[in-house]
C-alpha positions in Angstrom: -12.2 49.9 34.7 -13.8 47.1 32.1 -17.7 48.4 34.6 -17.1 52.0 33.6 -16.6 51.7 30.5 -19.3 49.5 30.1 -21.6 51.9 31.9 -20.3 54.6 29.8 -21.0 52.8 27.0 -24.5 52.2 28.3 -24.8 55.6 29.0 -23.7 57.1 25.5 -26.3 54.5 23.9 -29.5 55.7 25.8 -28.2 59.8 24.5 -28.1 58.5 21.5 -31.5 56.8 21.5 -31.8 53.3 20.4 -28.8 53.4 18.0 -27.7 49.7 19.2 -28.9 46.7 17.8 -29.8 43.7 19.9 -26.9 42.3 19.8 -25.1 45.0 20.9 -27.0 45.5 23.7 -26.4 42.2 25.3 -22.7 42.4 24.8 -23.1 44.8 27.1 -25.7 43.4 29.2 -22.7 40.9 30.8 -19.9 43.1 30.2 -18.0 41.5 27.5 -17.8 43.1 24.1 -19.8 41.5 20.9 -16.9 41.1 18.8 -15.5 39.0 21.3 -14.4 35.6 19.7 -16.0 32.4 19.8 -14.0 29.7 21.4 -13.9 26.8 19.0 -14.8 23.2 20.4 -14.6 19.9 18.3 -18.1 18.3 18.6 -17.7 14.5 20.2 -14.0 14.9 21.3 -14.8 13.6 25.2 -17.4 10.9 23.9 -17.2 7.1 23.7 -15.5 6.3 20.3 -17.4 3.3 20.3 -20.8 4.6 21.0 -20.6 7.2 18.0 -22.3 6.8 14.7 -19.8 5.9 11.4 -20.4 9.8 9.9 -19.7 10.9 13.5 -16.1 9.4 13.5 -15.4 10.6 10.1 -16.6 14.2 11.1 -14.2 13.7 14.3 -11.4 12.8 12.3 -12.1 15.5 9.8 -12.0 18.1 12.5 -8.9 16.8 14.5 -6.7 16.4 11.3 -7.3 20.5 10.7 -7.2 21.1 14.5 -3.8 19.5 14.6 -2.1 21.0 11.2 -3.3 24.1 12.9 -1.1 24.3 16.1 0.9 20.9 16.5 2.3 21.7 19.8 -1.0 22.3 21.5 -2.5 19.2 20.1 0.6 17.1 20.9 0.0 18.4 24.9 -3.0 17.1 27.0 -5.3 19.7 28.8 -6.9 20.3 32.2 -9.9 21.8 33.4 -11.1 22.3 36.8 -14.4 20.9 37.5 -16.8 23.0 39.8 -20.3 23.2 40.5 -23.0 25.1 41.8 -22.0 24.7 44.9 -18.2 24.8 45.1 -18.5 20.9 44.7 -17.8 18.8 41.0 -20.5 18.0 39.0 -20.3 14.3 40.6 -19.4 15.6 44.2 -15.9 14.0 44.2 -13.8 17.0 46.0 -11.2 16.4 48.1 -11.4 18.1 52.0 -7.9 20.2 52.9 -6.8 21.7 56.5 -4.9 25.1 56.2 -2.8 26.5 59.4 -5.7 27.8 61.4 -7.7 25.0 61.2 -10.1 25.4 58.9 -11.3 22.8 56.3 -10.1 24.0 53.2 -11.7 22.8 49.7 -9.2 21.6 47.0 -10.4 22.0 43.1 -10.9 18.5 41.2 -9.5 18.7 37.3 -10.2 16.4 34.5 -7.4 16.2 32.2 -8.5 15.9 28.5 -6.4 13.9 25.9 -4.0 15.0 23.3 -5.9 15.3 20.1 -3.5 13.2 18.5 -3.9 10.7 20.8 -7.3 10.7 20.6 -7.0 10.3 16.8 -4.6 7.6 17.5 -7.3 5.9 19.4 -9.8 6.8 16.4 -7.0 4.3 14.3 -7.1 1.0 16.3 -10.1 -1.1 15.8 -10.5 -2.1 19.9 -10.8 1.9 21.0 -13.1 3.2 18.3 -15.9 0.0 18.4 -14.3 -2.2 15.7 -14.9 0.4 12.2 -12.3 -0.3 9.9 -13.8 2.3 7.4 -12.8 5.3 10.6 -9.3 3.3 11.3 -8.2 3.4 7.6 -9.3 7.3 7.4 -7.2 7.7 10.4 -4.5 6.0 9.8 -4.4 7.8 6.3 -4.6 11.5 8.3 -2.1 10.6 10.5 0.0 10.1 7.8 -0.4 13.3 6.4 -0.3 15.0 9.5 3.0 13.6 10.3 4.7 14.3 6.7 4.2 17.8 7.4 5.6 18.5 10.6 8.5 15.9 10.7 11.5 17.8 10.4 14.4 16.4 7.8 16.5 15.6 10.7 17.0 13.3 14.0 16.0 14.7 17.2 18.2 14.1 20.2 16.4 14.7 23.5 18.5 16.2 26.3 20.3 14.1 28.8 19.4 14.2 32.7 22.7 16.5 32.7 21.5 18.7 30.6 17.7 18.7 32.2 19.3 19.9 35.1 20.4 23.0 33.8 18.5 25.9 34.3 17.3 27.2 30.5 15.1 30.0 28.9 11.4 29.1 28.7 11.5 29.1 25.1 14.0 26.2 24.8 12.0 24.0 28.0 8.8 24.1 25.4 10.9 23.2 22.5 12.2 20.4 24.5 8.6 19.0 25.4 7.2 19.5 22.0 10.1 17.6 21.0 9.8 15.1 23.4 5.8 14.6 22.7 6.2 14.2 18.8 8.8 11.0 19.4 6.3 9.4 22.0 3.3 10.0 19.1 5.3 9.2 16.2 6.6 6.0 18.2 3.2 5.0 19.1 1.9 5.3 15.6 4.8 3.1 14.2 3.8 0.4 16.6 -0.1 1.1 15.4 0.9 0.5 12.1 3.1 -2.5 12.7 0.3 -4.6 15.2 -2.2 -3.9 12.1 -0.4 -4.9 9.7 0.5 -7.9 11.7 -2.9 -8.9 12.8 -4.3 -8.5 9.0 -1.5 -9.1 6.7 -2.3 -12.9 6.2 -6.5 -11.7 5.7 -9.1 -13.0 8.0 -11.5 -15.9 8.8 -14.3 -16.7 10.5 -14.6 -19.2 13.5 -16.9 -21.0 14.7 -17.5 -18.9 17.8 -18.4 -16.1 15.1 -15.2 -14.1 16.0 -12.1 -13.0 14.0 -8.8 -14.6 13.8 -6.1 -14.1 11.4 -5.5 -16.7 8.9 -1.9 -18.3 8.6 -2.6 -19.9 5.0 -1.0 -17.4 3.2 -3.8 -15.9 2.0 -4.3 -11.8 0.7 -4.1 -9.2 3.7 -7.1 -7.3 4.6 -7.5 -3.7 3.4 -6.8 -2.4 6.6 -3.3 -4.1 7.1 -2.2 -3.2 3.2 -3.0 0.4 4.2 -1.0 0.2 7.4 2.0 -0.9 5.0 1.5 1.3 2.1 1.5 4.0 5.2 4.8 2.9 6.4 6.3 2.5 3.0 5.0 6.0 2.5 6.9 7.1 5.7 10.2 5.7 4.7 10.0 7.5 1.1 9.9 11.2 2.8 11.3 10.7 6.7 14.1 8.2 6.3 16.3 11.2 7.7 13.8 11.4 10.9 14.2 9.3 14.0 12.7 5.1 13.9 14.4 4.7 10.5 15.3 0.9 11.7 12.4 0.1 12.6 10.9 1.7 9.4 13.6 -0.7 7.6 13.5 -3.1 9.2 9.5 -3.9 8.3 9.8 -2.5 4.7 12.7 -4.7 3.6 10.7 -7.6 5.3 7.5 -7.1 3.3 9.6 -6.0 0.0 9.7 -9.8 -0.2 5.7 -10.4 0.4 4.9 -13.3 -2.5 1.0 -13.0 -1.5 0.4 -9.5 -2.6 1.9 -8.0 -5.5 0.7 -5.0 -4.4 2.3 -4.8 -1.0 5.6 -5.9 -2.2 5.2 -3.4 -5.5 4.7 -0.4 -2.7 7.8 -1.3 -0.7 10.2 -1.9 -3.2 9.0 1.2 -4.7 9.6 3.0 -1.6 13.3 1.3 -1.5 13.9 3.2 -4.8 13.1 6.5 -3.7 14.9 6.5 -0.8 17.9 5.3 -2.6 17.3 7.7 -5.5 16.8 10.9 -2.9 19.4 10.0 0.4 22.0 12.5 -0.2 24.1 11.4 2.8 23.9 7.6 2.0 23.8 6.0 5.4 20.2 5.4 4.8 20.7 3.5 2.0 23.7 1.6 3.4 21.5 0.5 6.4 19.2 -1.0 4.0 21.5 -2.6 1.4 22.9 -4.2 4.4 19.2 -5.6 5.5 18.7 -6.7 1.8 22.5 -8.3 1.3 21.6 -10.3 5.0 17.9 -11.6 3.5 20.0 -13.2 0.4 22.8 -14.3 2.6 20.4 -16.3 4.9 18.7 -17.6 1.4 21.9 -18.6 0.0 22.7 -20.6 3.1 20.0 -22.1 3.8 19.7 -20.5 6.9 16.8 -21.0 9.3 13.8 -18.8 9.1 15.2 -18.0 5.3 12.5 -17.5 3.0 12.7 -17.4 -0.7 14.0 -13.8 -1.8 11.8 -11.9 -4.8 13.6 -10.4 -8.0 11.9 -7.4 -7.4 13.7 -6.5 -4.3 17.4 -6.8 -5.7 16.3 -5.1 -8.6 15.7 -1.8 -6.2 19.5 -2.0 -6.1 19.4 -0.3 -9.6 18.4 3.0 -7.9 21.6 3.2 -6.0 23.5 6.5 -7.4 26.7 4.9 -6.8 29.5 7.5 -7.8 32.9 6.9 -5.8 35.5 4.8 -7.4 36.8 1.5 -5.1 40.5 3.5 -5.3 38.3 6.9 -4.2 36.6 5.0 -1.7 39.9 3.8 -0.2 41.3 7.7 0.1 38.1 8.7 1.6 38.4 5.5 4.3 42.3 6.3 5.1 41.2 10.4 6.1 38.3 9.4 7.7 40.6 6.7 10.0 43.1 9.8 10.5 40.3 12.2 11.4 39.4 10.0 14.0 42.6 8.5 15.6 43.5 12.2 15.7 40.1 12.7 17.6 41.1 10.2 20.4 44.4 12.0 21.4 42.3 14.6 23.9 39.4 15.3 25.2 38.6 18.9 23.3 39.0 17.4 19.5 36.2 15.0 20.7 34.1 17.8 21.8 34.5 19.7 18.7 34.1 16.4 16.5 30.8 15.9 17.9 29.8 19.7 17.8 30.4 19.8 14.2 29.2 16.7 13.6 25.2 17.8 14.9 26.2 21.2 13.2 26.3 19.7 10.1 23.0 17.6 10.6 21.5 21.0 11.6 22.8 22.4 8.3 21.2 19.5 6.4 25.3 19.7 4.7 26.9 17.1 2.7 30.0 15.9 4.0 32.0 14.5 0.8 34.1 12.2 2.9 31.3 10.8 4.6 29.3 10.6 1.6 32.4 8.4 -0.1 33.0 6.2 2.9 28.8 5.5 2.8 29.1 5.2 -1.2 32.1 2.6 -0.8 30.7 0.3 2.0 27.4 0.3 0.0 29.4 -0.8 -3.2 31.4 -3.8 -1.6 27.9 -5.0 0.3 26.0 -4.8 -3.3 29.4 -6.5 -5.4 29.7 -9.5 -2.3 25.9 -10.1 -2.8 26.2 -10.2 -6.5 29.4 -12.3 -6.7 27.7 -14.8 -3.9 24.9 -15.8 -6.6 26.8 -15.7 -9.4 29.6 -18.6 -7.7 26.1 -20.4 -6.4 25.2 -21.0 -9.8 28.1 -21.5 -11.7 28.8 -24.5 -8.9 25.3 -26.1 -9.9 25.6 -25.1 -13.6 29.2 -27.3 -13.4 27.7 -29.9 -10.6 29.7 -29.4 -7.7 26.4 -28.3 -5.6 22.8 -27.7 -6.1 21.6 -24.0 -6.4 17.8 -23.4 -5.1 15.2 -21.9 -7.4 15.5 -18.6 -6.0 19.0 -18.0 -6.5 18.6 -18.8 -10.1 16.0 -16.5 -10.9 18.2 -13.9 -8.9 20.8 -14.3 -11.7 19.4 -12.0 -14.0 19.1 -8.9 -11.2 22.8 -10.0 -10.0 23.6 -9.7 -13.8 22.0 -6.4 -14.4 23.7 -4.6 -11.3 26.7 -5.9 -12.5 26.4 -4.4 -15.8 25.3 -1.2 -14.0 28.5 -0.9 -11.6 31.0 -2.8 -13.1 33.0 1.0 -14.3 33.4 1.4 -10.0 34.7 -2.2 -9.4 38.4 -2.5 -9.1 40.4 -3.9 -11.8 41.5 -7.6 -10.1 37.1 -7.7 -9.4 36.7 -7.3 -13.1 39.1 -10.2 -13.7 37.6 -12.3 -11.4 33.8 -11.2 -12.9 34.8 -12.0 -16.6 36.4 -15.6 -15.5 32.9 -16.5 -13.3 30.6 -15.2 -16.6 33.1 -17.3 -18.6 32.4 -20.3 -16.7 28.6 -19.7 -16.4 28.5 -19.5 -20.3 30.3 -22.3 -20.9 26.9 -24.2 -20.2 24.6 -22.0 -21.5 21.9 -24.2 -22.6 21.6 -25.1 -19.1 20.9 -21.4 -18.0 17.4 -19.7 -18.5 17.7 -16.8 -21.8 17.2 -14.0 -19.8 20.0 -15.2 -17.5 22.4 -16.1 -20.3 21.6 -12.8 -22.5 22.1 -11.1 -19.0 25.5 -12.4 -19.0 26.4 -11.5 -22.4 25.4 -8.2 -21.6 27.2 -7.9 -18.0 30.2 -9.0 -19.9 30.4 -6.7 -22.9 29.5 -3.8 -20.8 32.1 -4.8 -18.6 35.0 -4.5 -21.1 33.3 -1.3 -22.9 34.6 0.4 -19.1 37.6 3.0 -18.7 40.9 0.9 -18.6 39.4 -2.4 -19.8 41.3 -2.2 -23.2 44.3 -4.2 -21.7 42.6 -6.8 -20.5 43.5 -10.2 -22.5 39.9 -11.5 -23.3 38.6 -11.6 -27.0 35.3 -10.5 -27.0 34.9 -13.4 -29.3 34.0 -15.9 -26.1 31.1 -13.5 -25.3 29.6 -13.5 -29.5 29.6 -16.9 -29.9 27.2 -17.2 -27.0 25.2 -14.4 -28.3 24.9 -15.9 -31.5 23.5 -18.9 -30.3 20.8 -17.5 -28.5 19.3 -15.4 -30.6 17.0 -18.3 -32.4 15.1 -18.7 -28.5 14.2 -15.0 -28.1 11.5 -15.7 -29.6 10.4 -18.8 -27.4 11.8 -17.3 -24.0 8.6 -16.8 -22.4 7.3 -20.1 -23.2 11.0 -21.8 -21.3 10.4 -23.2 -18.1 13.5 -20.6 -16.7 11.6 -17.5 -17.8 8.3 -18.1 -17.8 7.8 -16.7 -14.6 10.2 -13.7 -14.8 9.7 -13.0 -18.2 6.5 -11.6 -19.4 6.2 -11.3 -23.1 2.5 -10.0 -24.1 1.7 -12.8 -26.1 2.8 -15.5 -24.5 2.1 -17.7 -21.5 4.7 -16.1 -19.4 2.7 -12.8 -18.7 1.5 -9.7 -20.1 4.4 -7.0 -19.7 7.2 -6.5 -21.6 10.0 -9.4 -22.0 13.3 -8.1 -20.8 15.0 -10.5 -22.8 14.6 -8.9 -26.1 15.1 -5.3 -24.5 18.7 -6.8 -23.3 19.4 -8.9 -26.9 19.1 -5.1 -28.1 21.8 -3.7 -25.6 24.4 -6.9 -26.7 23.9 -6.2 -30.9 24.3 -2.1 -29.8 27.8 -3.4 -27.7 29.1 -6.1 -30.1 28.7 -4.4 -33.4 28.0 -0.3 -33.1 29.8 0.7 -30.4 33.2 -1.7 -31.1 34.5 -1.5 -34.5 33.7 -5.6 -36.3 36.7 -6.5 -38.4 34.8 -9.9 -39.1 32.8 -9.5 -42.4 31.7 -13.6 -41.8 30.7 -12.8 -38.4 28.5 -9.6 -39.7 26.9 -11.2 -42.3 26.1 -14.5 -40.1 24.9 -12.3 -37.2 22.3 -10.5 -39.9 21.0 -13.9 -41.4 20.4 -14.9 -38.1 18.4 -11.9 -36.5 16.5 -12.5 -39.7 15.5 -15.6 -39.3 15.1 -15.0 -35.4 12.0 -12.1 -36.3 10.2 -14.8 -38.7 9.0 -16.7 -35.1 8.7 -13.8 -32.9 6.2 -11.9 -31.8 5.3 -8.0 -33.7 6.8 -6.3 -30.7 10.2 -8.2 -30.3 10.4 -8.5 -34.3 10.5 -4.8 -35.1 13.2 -3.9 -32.7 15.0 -7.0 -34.1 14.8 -5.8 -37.7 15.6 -2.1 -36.3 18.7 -3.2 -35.2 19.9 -5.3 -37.8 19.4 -1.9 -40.5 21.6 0.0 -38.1 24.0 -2.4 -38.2 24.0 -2.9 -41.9 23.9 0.6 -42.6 27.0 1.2 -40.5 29.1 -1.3 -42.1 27.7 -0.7 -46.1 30.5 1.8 -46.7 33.8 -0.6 -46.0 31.8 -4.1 -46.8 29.5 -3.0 -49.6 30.1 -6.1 -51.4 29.8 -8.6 -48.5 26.2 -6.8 -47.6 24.7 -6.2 -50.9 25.5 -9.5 -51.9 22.8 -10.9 -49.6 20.3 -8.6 -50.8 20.3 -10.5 -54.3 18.9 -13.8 -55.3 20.5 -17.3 -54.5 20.7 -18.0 -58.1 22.7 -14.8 -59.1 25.0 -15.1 -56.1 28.4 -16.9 -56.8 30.1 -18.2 -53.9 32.3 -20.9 -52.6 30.2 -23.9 -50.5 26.7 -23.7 -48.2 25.3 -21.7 -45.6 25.3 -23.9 -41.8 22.4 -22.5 -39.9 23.5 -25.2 -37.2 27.3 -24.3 -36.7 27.9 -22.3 -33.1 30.8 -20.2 -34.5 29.2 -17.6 -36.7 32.6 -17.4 -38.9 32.0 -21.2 -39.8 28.4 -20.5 -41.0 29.5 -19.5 -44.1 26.3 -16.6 -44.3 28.2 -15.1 -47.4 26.4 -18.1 -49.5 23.1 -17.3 -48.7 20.6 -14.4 -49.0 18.3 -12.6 -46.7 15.3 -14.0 -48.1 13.2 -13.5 -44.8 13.0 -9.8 -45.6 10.7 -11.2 -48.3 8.4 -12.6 -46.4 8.1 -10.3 -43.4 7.5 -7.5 -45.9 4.1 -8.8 -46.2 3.6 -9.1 -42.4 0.5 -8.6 -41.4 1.5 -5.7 -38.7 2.5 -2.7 -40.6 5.8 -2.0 -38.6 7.2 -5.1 -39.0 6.6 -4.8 -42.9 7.9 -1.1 -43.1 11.5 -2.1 -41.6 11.6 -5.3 -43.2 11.4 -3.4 -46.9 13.7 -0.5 -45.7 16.4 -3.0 -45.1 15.6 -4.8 -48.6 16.0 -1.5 -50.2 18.9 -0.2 -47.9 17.0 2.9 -46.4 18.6 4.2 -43.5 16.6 4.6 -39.8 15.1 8.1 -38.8 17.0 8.1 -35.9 16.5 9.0 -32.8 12.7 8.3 -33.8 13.2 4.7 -34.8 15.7 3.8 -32.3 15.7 0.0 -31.6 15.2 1.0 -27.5 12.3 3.6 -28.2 10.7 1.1 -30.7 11.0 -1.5 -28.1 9.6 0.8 -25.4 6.3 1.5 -27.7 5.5 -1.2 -28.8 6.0 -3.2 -25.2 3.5 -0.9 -24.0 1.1 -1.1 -27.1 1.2 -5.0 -26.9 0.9 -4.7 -22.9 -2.4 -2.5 -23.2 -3.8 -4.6 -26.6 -3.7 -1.1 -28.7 -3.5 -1.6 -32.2 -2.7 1.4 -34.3 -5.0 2.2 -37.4 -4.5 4.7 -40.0 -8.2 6.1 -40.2 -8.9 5.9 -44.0 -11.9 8.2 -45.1 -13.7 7.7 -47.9 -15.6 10.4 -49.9 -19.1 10.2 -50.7 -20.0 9.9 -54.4 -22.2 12.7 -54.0 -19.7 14.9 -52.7 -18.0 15.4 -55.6 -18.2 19.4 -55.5 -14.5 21.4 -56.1 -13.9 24.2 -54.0 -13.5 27.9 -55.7 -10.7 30.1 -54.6 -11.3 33.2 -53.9 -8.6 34.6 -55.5 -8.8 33.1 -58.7 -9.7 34.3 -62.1 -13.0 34.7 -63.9 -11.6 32.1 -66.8 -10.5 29.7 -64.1 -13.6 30.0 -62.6 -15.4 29.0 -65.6 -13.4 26.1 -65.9 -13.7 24.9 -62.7 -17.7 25.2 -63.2 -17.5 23.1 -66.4 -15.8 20.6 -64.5 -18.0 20.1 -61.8 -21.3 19.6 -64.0 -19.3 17.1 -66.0 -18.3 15.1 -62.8 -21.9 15.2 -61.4 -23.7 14.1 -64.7 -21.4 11.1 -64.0 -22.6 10.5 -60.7 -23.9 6.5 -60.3 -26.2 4.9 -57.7 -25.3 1.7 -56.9 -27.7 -0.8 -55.5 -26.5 -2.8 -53.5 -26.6 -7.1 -54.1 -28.5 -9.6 -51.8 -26.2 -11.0 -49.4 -29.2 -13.5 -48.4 -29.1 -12.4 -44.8 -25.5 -14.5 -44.3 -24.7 -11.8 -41.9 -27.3 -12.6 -39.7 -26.5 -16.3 -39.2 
């Protein structure tokens, strides 16, 4: 049929004369039509990887990555072609010789089967298979990556049991089956890629004698092809945690979130902890990996073997858990969840059904609230045991029963924090328990670190600020005193030997972030005195000498906030203590009052702040950053804070960042030129005040002076 038309074709042409072009022509010529398309063929995709050029592998990559976003399933499955000659024989005369029923030699075809295309970019990532160029593995790696955050689904796969192979199904559902099958072999092959790189580079490389490479065990940076390998997996973990592998994918993460050598490995991971906490709706992901985290500081706290120090920064990605069940909630939610499934074993069918709903709902991509709870409450009691275990640790070595290691001390401050964070879900005999271990740790509280003990203070008061802690019998006196006494070494916390690693004011030797200490000294004045009602008019006046006379020694960006606070907390209290406040805004020698101020006594009601005056606002007026001297006169003259502007925290955030980057704000001043001194005519003015403004201007330039300017004899120059 495909001959007659062609001839027909042919035929109608010559009538028409030579209406065809050439192309045309020999479309017909071998009988297939010109608009026939081209098969496409990735240039290099048989060749040795190891033979090609550097652009040759990049082009190959290029073209495979699109090949495979293209049609996944066809470049997850190999291909094979038959190989024939001339002469019915291969092109290398390797053909196998067959004997039918009558005897006669029969010829069977030879066929070379061609590799995945993922695998071959696979092969394109791992330095042996594609002639030792990292720049090609790293650009593979990095495509892989992509490739596989697209088609991941959000859920696990489950591949069919032999039982279920056995059953005869549609054709439809046998290819969804292999696809399925063929992206967990890839996928599992690329997590072992990425894990044997990062291995074999992630303590860098050195050179032999022999001239080859081995990895170095020193401790030393990793190479650039190993930190990709791991910034690939945390990437992984951030948007397929709900994908099959998610152990494994833990498992290395958590490992590396405490890598000491490279702050940027250990940055990348504990950032990817975060999000994954932040975005697991269900929450078993994120109880699999509290529990990994709560082991690492378990075996660190007992000294177990193989325990390695653990880093703040990975207990501090506990702070992105959205914990919202109740202990009491959690307990209803455990008690139907243990009736659902004792009433599951009774028969056979409600197991069935259990565990047809149960991959329903994964299907669905649902929410089950009981689930959810029972996740959220097993996540809560790993998170509390942790935090509890360092707080005992150091309250033993603070009262020296035992010896706390290093680590565990500067974990203090996270446990501290994550307290203050959950402390509203803990249950009310817990809360007991927590203010009686803070008690203890701040009974020696020069022997803590100040970011530790202000992280105490601050884990307590937000403690009793919770629903229900009214009745509790503590006096949030045993938690002011404290306070009180450590507000003089804000200013010098950087420069102590406890948090001059972890805290990192801009100025000072301990680094050149932001110091969390003053941040969390802002948090304890907002809990103590704005959001509790202070009957103590001593106390007030006491705790405003003394965050005067903390800001004289500290640095611009933890004085402002200082003085920011100390107004709101003035202002709020001017209206029922006018006379107790205003009184320190006058001089010494007008002041009449009974005995002297203490600056040395620890109980702020013994200090006696009533006989003194805030004569530091004095001096920091004339500071020589503008900030400081703007608060430090709107307190002196009682001016109350633009608010939400000039809030202590956004203050704080600003200028932590402004000190951190070495800005320094400047009010452009410009100056007009003496010659300039012409006035500009409106247009709708009058003709008299025209005339006026005329006479004006030929008066101010008949005044006009040119100044020469004095020998300086060339002191600039030396």
């Amino acid at each position: 049929m495909g001959r007659k038309r062609s001839a027909a074709a042919a035929a109608s042409a010559d009538a028409d004369g030579d209406t065809l072009t050439r192309r045309q022509k020999r479309a017909l010529a071998v009988k297939t039509p010109y608009f026939a398309p081209k098969q496409s063929s990735i240039p290099h995709l048989d060749a040795d990887l190891s033979r090609l050029l550097p652009q040759q592998r990049i082009d190959l990559i290029a073209a495979l990555s699109e090949s495979i976003l293209e049609d996944p399933a066809g470049a997850l499955a190999s291909t094979r072609t038959e190989l024939s000659g001339g002469d019915g024989r291969s092109s290398k005369g390797k053909q196998k010789d067959a004997t039918d029923d009558d005897g006669e030699a029969k010829k069977e075809p030879m066929y070379h089967k061609t590799q995945s295309k993922v695998h071959k970019l696979l092969e394109l990532a791992s330095l042996p298979s594609n002639g030792h160029d990292a720049h090609a593995a790293r650009l593979a790696l990095l495509s892989l990556l992509a490739i596989y955050q697209d088609i991941l689904p959000s859920y696990r796969i489950r591949l069919p049991t032999e039982a279920e192979m056995n059953v005869r199904v549609s054709k439809d559902v046998k290819a969804t089956w292999d696809y399925e099958r063929r992206l967990l072999q890839s996928y599992q092959r690329y997590l072992q890629l990425l894990e044997r790189t990062w291995e074999e580079g992630k303590f860098g490389r050195r050179w032999s004698l022999d001239g080859s490479k081995k990895g170095n065990s020193q401790g030393g940076p990793p190479t650039t092809l190993a930190a990709t390998a791991i910034l690939a997996l945390s990437a992984l973990l951030q948007t397929c945690y709900n994908f099959n592998f998610r152990s494994n994918l833990l498992q290395i993460v958590v490992r590396q979130a405490n890598h000491r050598s490279s702050e940027e490995v250990r940055s990348a991971c504990c950032g990817a902890l975060s999000t994954m906490f932040t975005a697991d709706a269900q929450g078993d992901a994120s109880l699999e990996a509290v529990r990994l985290i709560a082991k690492t500081v378990k075996q660190q706290s007992t000294g177990g073997r193989g325990s390695k120090p653990v880093h703040p920064d990975l207990l501090n990605t506990w702070l992105s858990l959205p914990l919202r069940v109740h202990e009491d909630e959690a307990a209803a939610a455990k008690l139907a969840a243990a009736a659902r499934a004792k009433k599951a074993k009774k028969s056979q069918m409600d197991r069935d059904n259990m565990e047809i709903e149960k991959e329903m709902k994964e299907g669905e991509a649902t929410v089950d609230k009981l689930e959810l709870a029972k996740n959220q409450a097993d996540t809560l009691h790993a998170v509390t045991l942790t935090y509890f275990r360092i707080l005992k640790l150091v309250a033993a070595a603070n009262e020296g029963e035992g010896t706390a290691p290093n680590s565990t001390s500067e974990l203090l401050p996270c446990a501290l924090r994550g307290l203050a964070k959950f402390s509203h879900l803990i249950h009310m005999d817990a809360v007991v328990d927590l203010l009686a271990v803070l008690r203890d740790l701040l009974g020696n509280a020069s022997r803590l670190p100040p970011d530790a003990a202000i992280h105490c203070i601050l884990c307590a008061l937000k403690t009793l600020r919770g629903p229900g802690r009214e009745t509790l019998p503590v006096d949030p006196k045993e938690y002011l005193i404290p306070l009180y006494n450590l507000l003089p070494r804000l200013g010098v916390a950087a420069m102590e030997s406890g948090s001059g690693k972890n805290a990192t004011a801009p100025d000072g030797p301990g680094g050149a972030a932001g110091d969390k200490t003053i941040e969390a000294a802002i948090q304890c004045l907002d809990h103590a005195f704005l959001q509790r009602r202070e009957l103590s008019t001593a106390r007030l006046a006491a705790f405003l000498k003394r965050i005067a006379s903390a800001s004289l020694h500290c640095p611009p960006h933890s004085a402002t906030p200082l003085l920011a606070s100390a107004r709101q907390i003035a202002a709020r209290y001017h209206s029922s203590s006018s006379s107790k406040i205003d009184r320190m805004l006058e001089n010494e020698e007008d002041v009449v009052a009974e005995g002297m101020y203490a600056p040395d006594a620890e109980d702020p009601e013994h200090s006696n702040a009533h006989a003194t005056s805030l004569w530091e606002l004095s001096l920091l007026r004339y500071s020589v950053h503008p900030k400081v001297a703007e608060h430090a006169a709107g307190m002196a003259e009682g001016k109350l804070l633009k608010l939400p502007a000039e809030a202590p925290g956004k203050i704080w955030t600003l200028m932590g960042r402004h000190a951190e980057e070495a800005f320094v704000r400047q009010k452009p001043v410009w100056k007009k030129h003496p010659l300039d001194n012409r006035i500009a005519v409106d247009a709708g003015a009058s003709e008299g005040d025209r005339k006026k403004r005329r006479r004006k201007q030929r008066r101010i330039q008949n005044q006009v002076r040119f100044i020469t300017p004095r020998r300086t004899a060339n002191w600039h120059l030396l």
